[in-house]
N, C-alpha and C positions, 0 to 999 in steps of 0.2 A: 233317231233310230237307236242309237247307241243308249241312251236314257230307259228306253222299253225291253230292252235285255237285261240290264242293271234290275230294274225293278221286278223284272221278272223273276230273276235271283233272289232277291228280298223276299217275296212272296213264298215263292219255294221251301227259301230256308224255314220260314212264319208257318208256312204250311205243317212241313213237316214237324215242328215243334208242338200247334196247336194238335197236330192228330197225337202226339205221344203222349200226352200232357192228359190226353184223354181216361178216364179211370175204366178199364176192363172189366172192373168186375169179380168175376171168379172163375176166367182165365178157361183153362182146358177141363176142368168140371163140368162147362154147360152143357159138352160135346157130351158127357155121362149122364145126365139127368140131374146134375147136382144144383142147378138154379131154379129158385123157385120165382124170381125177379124178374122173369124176362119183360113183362110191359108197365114197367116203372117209370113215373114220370123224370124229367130232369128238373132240379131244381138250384138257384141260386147261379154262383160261379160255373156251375157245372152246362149247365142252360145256355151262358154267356159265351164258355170254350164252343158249344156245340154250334151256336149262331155262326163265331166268328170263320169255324170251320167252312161254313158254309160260305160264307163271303169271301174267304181264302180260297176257298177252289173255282168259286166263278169269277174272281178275279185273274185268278193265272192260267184259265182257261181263253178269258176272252183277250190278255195279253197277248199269250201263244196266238191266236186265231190273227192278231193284230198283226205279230212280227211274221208270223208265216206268208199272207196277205201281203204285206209290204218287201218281202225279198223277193217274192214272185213276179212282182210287177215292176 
């Protein structure tokens, strides 16, 4: 039990770091019309963050689903 909130932490932190880690862009210009980028593919490193992203949030989704489940009962 105690192992599943631990790694839930881990994730968390992985989490939060993979989504920063992420490149913006051109930030509050797109909100002006200033990007002309918007359906660009992802490529390399950049492709790899956005996977991992993704395995990091259903990772710490199906954790949390996990520990919540198992206090309950």
């Amino acid at each position: 039990m105690r192992s599943l909130q631990i790694a839930q932490i881990i994730i968390a932190v992985s989490l939060m770091l993979a989504i920063l880690l992420q490149n913006r862009g051109v930030g509050l210009s797109g909100i002006f019309g200033g990007s002309g980028n918007v359906y660009r593919t992802k490529r390399g490193i950049e492709k790899k963050l956005f996977i991992l992203t993704i395995i990091l949030g259903v990772l710490f989704f199906s954790i949390s689903l996990a520990v919540m489940l198992l206090y309950k009962g």
